[in-house]
C-alpha positions in Angstrom: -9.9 5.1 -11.3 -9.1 3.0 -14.1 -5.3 3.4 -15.8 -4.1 4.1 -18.9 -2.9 0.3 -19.2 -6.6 -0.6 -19.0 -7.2 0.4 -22.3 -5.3 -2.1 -23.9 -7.8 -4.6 -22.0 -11.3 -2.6 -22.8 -9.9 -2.5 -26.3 -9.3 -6.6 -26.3 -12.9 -6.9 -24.8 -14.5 -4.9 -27.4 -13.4 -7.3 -29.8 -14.2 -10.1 -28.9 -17.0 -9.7 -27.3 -19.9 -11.9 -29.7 -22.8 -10.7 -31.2 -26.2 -12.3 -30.8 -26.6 -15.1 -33.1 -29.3 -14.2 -36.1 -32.9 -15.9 -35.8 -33.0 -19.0 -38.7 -34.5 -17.4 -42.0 -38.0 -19.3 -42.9 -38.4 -22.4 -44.5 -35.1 -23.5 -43.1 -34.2 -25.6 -40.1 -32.1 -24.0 -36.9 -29.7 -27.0 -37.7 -29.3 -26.2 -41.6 -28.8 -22.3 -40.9 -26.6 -22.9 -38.9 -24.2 -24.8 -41.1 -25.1 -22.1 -44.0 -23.6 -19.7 -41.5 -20.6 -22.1 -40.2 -19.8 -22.2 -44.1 -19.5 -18.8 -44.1 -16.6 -16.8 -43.5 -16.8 -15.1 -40.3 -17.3 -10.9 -41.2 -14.7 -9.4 -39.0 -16.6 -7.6 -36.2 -16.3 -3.6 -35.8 -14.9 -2.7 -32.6 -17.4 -1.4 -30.1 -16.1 2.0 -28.3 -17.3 2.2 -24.6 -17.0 5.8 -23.2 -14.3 7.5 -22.2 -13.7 10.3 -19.8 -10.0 12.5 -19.8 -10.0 14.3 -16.5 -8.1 17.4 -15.9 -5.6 17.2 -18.5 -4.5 20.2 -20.7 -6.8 20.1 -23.9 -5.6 21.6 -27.6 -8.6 21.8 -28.8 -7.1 23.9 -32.1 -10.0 25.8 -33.1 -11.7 26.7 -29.4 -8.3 27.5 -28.0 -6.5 25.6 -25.3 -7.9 24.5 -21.8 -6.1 23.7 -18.9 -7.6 21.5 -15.9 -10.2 20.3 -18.0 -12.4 17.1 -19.1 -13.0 15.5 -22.2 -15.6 12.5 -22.8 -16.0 10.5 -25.9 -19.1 8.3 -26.4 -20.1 6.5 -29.4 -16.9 7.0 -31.3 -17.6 10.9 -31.2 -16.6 13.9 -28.3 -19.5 14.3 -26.4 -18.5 17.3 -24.0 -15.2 19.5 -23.5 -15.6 21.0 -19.9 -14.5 21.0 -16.4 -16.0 18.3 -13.6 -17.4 16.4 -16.4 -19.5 13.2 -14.9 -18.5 9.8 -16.6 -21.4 7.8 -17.7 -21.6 4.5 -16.6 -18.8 1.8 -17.2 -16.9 4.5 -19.1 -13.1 4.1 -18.7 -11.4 6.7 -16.8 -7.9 8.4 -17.5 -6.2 11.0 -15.2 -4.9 13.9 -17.4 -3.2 15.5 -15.0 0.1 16.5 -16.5 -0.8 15.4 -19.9 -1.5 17.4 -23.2 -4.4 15.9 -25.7 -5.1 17.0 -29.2 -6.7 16.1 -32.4 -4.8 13.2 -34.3 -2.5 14.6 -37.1 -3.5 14.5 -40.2 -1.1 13.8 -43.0 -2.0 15.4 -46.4 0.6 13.5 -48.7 1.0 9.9 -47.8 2.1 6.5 -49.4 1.7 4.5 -46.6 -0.3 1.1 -46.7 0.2 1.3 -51.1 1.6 -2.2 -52.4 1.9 -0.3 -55.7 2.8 3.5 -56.2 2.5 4.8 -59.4 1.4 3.2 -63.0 4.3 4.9 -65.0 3.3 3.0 -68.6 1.5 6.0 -69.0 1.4 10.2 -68.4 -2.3 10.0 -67.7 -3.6 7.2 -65.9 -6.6 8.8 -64.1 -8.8 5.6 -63.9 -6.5 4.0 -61.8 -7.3 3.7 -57.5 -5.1 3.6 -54.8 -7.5 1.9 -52.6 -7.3 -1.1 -54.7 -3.4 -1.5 -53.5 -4.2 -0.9 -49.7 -2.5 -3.1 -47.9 -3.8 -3.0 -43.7 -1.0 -4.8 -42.3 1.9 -2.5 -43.2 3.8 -2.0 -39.7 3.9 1.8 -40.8 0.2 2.1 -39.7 1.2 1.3 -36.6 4.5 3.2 -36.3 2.2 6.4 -37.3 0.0 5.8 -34.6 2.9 6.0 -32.0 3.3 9.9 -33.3 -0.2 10.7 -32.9 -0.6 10.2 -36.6 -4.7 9.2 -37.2 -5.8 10.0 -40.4 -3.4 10.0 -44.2 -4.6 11.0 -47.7 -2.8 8.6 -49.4 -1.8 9.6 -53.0 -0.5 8.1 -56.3 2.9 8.4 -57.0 4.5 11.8 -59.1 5.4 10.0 -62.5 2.3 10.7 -64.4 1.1 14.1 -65.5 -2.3 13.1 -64.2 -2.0 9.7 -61.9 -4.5 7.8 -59.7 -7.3 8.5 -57.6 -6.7 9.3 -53.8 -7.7 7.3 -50.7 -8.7 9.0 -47.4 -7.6 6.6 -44.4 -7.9 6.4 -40.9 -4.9 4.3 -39.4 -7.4 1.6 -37.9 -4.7 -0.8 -37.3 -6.1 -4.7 -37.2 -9.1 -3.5 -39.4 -10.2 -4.2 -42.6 -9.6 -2.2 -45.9 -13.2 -1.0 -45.8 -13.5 0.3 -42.4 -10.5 2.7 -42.9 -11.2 4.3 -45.9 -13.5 7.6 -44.9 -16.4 7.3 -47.4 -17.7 10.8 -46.4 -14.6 12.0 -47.3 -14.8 14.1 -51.1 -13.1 11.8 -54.0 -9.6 13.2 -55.1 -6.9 12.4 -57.9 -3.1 13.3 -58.2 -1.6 15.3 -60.8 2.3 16.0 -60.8 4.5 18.3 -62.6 8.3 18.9 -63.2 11.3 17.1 -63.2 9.5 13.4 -62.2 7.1 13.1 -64.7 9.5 13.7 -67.5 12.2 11.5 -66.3 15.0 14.1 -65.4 15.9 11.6 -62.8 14.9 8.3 -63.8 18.7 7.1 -62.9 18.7 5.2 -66.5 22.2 5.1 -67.7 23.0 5.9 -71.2 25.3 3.5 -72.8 26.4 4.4 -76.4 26.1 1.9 -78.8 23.4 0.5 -76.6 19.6 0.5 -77.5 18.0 2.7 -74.9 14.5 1.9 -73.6 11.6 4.1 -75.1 10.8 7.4 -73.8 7.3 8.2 -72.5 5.3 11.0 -73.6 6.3 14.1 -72.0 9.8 14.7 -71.7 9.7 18.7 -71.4 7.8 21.0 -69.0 5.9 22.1 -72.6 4.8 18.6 -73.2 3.3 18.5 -69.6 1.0 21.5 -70.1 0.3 20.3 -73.3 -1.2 16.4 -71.5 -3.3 18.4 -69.2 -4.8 21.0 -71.8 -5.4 17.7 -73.7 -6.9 15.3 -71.7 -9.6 18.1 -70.2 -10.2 18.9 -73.7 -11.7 15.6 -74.5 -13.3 15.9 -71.4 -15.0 18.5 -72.0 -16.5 17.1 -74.7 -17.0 13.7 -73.2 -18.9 15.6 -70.2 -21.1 17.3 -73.1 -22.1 13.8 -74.8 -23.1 12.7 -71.6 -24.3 16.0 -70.1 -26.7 15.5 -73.7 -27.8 12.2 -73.3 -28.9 12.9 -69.4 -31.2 16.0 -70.2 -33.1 13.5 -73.2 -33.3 11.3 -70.7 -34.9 13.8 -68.6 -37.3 14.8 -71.4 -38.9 11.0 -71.5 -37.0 10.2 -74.8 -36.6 6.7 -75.3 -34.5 3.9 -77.1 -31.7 6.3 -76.2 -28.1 4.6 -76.6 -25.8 6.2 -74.1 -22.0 7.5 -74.8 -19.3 5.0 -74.3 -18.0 5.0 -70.9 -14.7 5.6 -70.3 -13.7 5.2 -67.1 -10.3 7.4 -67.5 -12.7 10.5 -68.4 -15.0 9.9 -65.8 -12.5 10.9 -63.4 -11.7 14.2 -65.1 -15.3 14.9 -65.7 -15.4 14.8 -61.7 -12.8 17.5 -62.0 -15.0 20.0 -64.3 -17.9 19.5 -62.4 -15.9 19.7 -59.0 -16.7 16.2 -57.8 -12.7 15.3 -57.5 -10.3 17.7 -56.1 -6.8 18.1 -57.5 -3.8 17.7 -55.6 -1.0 18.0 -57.9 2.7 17.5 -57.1 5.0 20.6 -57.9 8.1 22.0 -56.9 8.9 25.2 -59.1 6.7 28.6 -58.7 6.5 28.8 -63.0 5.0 25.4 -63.0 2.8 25.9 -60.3 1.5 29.5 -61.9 1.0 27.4 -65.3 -1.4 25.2 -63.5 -3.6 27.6 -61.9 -4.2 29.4 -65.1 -4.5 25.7 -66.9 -7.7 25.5 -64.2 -8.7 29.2 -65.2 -8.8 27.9 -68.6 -10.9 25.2 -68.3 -12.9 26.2 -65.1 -11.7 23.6 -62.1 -10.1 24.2 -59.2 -6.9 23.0 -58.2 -7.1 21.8 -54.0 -4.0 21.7 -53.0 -0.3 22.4 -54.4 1.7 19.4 -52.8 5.5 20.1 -51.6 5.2 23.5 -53.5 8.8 24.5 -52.1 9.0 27.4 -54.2 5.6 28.4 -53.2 6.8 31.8 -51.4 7.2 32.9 -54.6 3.7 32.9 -56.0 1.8 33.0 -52.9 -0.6 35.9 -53.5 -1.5 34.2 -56.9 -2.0 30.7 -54.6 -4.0 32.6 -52.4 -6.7 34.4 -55.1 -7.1 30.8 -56.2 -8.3 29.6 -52.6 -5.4 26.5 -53.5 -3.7 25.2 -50.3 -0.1 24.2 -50.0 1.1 21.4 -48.5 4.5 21.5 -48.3 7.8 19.8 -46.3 9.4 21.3 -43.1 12.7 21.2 -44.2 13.8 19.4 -47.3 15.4 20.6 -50.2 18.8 20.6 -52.4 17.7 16.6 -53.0 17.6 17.9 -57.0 18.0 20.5 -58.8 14.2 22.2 -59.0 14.1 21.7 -55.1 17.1 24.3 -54.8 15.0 27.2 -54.3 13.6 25.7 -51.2 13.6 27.9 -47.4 12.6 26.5 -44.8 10.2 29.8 -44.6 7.6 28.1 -47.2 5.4 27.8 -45.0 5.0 31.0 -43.0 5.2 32.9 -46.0 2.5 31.3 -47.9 -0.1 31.8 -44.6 0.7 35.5 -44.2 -0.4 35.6 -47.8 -3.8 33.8 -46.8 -2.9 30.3 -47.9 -4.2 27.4 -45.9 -1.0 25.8 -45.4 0.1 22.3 -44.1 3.3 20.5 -43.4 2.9 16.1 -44.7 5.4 13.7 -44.9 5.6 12.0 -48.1 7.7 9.2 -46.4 6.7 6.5 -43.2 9.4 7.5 -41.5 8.6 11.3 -41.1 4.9 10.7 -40.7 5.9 9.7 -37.2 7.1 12.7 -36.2 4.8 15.6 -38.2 4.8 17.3 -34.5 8.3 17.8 -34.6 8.1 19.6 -38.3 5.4 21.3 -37.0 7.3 22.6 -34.2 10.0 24.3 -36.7 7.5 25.9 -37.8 7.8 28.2 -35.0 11.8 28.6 -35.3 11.6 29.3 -39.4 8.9 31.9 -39.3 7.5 33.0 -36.3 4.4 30.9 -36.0 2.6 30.6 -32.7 1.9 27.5 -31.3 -1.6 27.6 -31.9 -0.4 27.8 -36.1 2.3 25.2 -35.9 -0.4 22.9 -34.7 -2.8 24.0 -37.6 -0.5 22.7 -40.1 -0.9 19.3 -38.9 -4.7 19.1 -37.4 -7.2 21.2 -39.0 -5.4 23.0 -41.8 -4.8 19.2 -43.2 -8.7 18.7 -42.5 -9.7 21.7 -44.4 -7.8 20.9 -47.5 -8.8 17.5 -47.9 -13.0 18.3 -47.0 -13.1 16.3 -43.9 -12.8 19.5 -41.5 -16.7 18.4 -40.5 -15.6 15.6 -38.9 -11.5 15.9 -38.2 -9.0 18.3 -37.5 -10.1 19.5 -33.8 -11.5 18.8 -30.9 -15.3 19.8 -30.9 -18.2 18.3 -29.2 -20.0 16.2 -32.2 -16.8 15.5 -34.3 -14.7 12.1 -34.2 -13.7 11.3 -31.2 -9.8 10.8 -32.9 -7.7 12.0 -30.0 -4.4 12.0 -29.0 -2.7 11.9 -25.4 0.3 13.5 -25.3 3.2 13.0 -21.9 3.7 17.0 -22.3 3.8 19.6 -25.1 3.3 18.0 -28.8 5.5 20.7 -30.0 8.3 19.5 -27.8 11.1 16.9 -28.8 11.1 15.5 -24.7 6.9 14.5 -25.2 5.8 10.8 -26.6 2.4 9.7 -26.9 0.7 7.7 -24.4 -2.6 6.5 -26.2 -3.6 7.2 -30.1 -7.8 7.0 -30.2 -9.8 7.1 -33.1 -13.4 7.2 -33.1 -13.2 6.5 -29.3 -11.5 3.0 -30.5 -7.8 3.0 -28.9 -5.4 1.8 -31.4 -1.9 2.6 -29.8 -1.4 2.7 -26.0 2.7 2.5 -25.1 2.2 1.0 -21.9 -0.3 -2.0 -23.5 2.8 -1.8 -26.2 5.5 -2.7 -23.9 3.5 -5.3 -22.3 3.1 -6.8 -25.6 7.0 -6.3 -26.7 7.6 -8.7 -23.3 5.0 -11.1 -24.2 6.8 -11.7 -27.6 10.0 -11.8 -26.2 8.6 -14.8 -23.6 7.0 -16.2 -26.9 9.5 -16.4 -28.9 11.8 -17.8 -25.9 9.4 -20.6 -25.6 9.0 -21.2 -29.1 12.7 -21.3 -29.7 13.1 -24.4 -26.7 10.3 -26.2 -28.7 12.7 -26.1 -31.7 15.7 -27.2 -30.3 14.2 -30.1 -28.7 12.7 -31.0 -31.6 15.2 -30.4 -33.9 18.6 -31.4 -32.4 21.4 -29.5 -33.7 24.1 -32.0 -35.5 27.3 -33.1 -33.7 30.1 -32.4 -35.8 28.6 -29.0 -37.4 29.8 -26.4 -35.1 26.8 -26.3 -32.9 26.8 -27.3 -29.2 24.6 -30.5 -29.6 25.9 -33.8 -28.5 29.0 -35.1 -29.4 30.5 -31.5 -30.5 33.3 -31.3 -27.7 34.6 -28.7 -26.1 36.4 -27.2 -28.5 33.3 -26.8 -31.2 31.9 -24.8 -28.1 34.7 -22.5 -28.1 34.7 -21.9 -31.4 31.2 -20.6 -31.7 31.5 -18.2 -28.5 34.7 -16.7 -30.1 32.9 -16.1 -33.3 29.5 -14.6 -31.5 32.3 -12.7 -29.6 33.7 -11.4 -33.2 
């Protein structure tokens, strides 16, 4: 039976294992396609997922309930079976489960990891903007994440614009390119924000008198807000019925038809109106929220999710007859003044209400431990186990649209899986491996292995330099020439 530290090596062999060279197109030579190609640079390869079998561990599966002494194996990047005495297909890697706890990845519904940029504050509505054109794959958060089971993020604009950018959906394929970690299945989305960050209440810019102040930007009141969102889907409206127009003349056969301008700031609320973009707006204060639900009664869209909504307790019938989720913090509040109406009951409240409800992280740090929020869950309003792990698996699924393919463990979904040393909900259990799509991109014993070969690399390369680079006699180093009493020196100041 193959170990857990085998992973790291049938992860390594996936890799790099080659592809079959292409046959040379017609009319060229074998010689001169193959300098075309050489000429080329190489496409990154897309790691190849050999089976995996997870005997006789404890299995969450979150929507099926939760198995003990059972098997789970993953083939082609998806869960093949969930079952007991399950046969592994041949050269599938092996795991022994016994002990262990495995679940669905967390999902994080408010992120900013991997974002080189966060928000374009030159203006309140900046809706043809795209966070996946600031994606940066090598930020060491990705990898961090994975360590606490973390698999999938929807990362967000920032909260400075009424309306800001468009959202990106990501699985944390760490070593992979851009491309292959954005879900394209996944339903387009945009941020919207209201209250105290989009009109500048703490900006931090000091007010000197007798000083010329830097411009204020359009809204600075909670009236000026509603008043940017009732405007900008006004012209949309009437954007979507120039082009709504010109596609049913098209339809007719018309010709020499000259289409409306685009405009690719509209676009992006037409997606709203004809629900092809969900909302996920930023909001703190129940009055604010309320004011955007009836803004999307008004002009008929829907509003997906209310993010942070710490004051959603208060309005959570109303966020329930509007089918809205709320994805809000654990614990945080008091940080200004329209979080002060923040309990750490949010959440609860807002489910026994009907809400679908999640807990994100808004921060790299916290989306390493979303199993730990999750777990107060149960302290600050009774939740069972089973609906502390909701709120960060398949609750986060349903609100973003990708429920058909995350959130739990099923037979035909992604094999994104998680294997945990004990409970998730516990602060004594760690993850072992983080999978997604049957592709294992954390392991903590292939981790620590790695750790020591840096440390053994970096010894090495550290001789190299010192024998190639003599330190100085005279300068306080221990090179030739620097005596005894430079050499003191230096170990009393490294003692200091």
């Amino acid at each position: 039976m193959k170990s857990t530290a085998m992973l790291g090596v049938a992860l390594m062999a996936a890799v790099t294992t080659l592809h079959a060279q292409a046959p040379a197109k017609k009319g060229k030579s074998a010689a001169a396609a193959k300098t075309a190609a050489a000429a080329q640079p190489a496409a990154p390869m897309r790691p190849v997922a050999a089976p995996v079998l997870i005997r006789n561990a404890t299995i969450m599966t979150v929507t099926k309930g939760t198995l003990t002494n059972s098997d789970i194996l993953l083939v082609n990047g998806k869960i093949a079976q969930i079952g007991k005495n399950l046969t592994a297909p041949a050269g599938a890697t092996t795991i022994d489960g016994t002990g262990k706890v495995v679940t669905p990845g967390i999902i994080d519904p408010h992120s900013h990891t991997m974002m080189d940029a966060t928000n374009e504050g030159t203006r309140s509505v900046t809706a043809m903007v795209r966070v996946r054109d600031v994606l940066n794959n090598t930020a060491p958060s990705i990898y961090r994440e994975l360590a606490g089971g973390t698999t999938t993020i929807n990362v967000l604009h920032g909260s400075a614009n009424t309306i800001g950018g468009q959202n990106a959906i990501v699985k944390l394929k760490w070593g992979r390119p851009v491309d292959e970690m954005v879900m394209a299945q996944a339903p387009a989305g945009i941020k919207f924000a209201l209250g105290e960050n989009v009109t500048g209440k703490n900006d931090g810019n000091v007010v000197v008198v007798g000083q010329p102040q830097a411009p204020k930007r359009y809204p600075q009141s909670r009236m000026g807000v509603e008043e940017t969102i009732r405007d900008e889907f006004t012209r949309a409206l009437d954007y979507k019925a120039d082009w709504d127009e010109y596609n049913a003349r098209v339809a007719k056969g018309e010709k020499d038809l000259i289409a409306p301008r685009r405009d690719l700031e509209l676009d992006a609320i037409k997606e709203i109106l004809e629900g092809k973009r969900m909302v996920h707006s930023h909001s703190y204060r129940s009055d604010e929220m309320l004011m955007l639900l009836e803004l999307s009664d008004e002009f008929h869209f829907h509003v997906q999710t209310l993010q942070h909504g710490l004051e959603g307790y208060k309005i959570a019938s109303e966020i329930a007859a509007h089918h809205t989720g709320l994805s809000t913090f654990a614990d945080m509040w008091g940080y200004k003044i329209e979080a002060y109406d923040a309990i750490p009951y949010n959440a609860a409240v807002a489910m026994r209400h009907g809400v679908v409800t999640t807990i994100n992280s808004d921060d790299d740090g916290r989306a390493r431990r979303l199993n730990i929020d999750a777990a107060k869950l149960i302290r600050f309003g009774g939740m069972t186990e089973d609906e502390a792990m909701n709120n960060i698996t398949i609750n986060g699924a349903i609100q973003l649209g990708i429920d058909k393919w995350v959130g739990s463990l099923e037979p035909g979904k992604d094999a994104d899986v998680v294997i945990w040393t004990g409970d998730p909900l516990s602060v004594y259990s760690r993850v072992e491996t983080t999978m997604i799509e049957g592709q294992v991109y954390f392991d903590r014993q292939q981790d620590a292995n790695n750790r020591q070969a840096m440390v053994a690399e970096r010894a090495e390369l550290e001789k190299e330099d010192a024998a190639m680079n003599p330190r100085p006699a005279g300068r306080g180093g221990n090179g030739a020439g620097a005596g005894a009493g430079a050499s003191s020196t230096t170990s009393q100041m490294e003692n200091q």
